[in-house]
C-alpha positions as MATLAB code, in Angstrom:
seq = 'XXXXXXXXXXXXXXXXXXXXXXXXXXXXXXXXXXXXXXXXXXXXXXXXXXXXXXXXXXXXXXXXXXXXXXXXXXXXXXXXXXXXXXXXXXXXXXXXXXXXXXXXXXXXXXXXXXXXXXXXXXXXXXXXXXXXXXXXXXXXXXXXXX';
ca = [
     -31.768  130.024  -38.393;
     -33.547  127.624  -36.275;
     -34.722  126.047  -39.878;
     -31.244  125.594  -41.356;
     -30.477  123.843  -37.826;
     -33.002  121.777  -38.054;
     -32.022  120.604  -41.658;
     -28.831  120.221  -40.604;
     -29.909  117.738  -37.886;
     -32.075  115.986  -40.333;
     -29.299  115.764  -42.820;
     -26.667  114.488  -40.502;
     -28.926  112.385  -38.873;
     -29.662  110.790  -42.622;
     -26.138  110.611  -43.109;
     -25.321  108.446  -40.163;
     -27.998  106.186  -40.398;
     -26.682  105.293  -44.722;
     -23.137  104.830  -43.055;
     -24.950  102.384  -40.494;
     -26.472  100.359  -43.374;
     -23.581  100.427  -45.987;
     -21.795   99.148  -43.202;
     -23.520   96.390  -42.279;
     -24.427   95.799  -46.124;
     -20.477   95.223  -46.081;
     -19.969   92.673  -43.712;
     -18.797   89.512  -44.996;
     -20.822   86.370  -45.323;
     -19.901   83.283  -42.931;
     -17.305   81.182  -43.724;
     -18.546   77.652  -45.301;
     -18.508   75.190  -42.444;
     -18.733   71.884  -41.686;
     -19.488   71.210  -38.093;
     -18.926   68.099  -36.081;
     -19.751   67.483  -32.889;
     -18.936   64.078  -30.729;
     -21.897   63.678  -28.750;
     -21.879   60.811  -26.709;
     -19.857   57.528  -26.109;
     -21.812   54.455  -24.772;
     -20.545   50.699  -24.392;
     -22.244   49.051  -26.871;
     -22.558   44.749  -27.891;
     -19.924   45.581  -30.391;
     -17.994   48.291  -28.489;
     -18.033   51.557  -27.931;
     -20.714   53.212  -29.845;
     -20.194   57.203  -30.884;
     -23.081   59.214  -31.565;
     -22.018   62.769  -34.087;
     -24.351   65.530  -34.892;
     -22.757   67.193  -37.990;
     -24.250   70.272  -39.791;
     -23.384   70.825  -43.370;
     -23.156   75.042  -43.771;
     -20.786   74.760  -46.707;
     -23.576   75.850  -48.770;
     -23.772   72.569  -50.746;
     -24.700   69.371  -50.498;
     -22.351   66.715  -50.088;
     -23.630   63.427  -51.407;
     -20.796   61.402  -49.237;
     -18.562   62.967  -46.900;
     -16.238   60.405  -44.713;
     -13.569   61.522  -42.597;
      -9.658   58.862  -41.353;
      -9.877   59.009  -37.729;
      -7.598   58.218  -34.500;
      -8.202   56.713  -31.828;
      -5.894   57.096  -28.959;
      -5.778   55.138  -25.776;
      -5.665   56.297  -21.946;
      -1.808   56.385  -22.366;
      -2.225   58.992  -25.272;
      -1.099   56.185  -28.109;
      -2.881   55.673  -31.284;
      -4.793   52.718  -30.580;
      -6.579   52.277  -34.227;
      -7.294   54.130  -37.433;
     -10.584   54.003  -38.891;
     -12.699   55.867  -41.708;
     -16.464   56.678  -40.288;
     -18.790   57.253  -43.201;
     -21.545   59.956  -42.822;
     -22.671   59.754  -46.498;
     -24.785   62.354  -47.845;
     -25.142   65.236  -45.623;
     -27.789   68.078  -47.320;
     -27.036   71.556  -47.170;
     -28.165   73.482  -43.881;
     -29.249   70.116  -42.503;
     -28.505   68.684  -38.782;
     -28.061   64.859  -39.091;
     -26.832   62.598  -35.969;
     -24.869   59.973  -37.123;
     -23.997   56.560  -34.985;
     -20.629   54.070  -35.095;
     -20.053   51.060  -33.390;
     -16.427   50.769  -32.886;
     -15.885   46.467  -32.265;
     -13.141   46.278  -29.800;
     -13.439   49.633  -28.610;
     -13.844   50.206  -24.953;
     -15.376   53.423  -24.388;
     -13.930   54.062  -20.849;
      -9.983   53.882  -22.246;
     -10.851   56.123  -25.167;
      -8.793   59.767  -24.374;
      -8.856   61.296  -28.249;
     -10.391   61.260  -31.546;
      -8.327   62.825  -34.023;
     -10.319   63.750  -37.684;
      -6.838   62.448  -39.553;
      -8.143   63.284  -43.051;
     -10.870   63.683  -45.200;
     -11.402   59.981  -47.271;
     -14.599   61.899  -49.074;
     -15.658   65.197  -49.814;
     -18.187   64.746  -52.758;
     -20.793   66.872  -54.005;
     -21.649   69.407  -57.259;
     -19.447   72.112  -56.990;
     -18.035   71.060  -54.212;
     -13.974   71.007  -53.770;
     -12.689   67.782  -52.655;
     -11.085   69.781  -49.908;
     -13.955   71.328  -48.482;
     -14.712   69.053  -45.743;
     -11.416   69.481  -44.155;
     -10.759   73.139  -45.024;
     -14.649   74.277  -43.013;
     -14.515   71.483  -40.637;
     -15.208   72.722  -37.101;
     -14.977   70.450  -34.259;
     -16.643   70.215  -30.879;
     -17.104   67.583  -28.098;
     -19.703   67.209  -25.822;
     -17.903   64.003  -23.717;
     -14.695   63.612  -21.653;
     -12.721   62.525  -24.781;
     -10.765   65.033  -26.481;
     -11.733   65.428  -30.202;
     -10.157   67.745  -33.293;
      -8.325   68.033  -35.994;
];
């Protein structure tokens, strides 16, 4: 008897641990994501200067990738649109990025709005990728998403 309870121990015990694995066998893969971070904003001789660290998890790499901001003011109004070019961004790859905005004063900057997606290039990659696995963050007092 103590035999058969021992095998059935053994058995269940087997059991439970093939559950534990086909479950986490079955767990889905990450989402494809681009992420974009706003970093820091500095005065600059032109500006206001914005410093992005982006991370291309989409699983491809994009060989240009540029996104239509907005820029809105203190008063929450659009102040400008403009297109910021990060070109190629490789697969799994952290990149920091720079833009000098002319005419942009840092310290009356409340939002950045990612608009659209100008480019989204890259084998196999779908023109709405960009958009569709961007992920937005912000490290500084201004506001930024989609």
């Amino acid at each position: 008897m103590t035999s058969l309870t021992t095998s059935l121990r053994l058995l269940t015990s087997m059991l439970a641990m093939s559950l534990g694995l086909a479950s986490a066998w079955a767990q889905p893969a990450p989402a494809p994501q681009l992420s974009l971070e706003l970093n820091a904003a500095q005065p600059s001789d032109k500006g206001c200067r914005l410093t992005f660290v982006v991370n291309n998890a989409l699983g491809a790499d994009l060989s240009k990738a540029a996104f239509e901001i907005a820029l809105f003011n203190e008063a929450g109004v659009v102040d400008r649109l403009s297109v910021l070019d990060f070109k190629d961004l490789p697969a799994g790859k952290t990149k920091v990025t720079r833009f000098d905005l002319a005419g942009t004063n840092c310290a009356k900057l409340s939002r950045v709005l990612i608009n659209s997606a100008t480019e989204c290039a890259g084998t196999g990659v779908e023109p709405g990728a960009c958009m569709r696995g961007l992920k937005t963050e912000t490290r500084t007092s201004i506001a930024f998403g989609v």
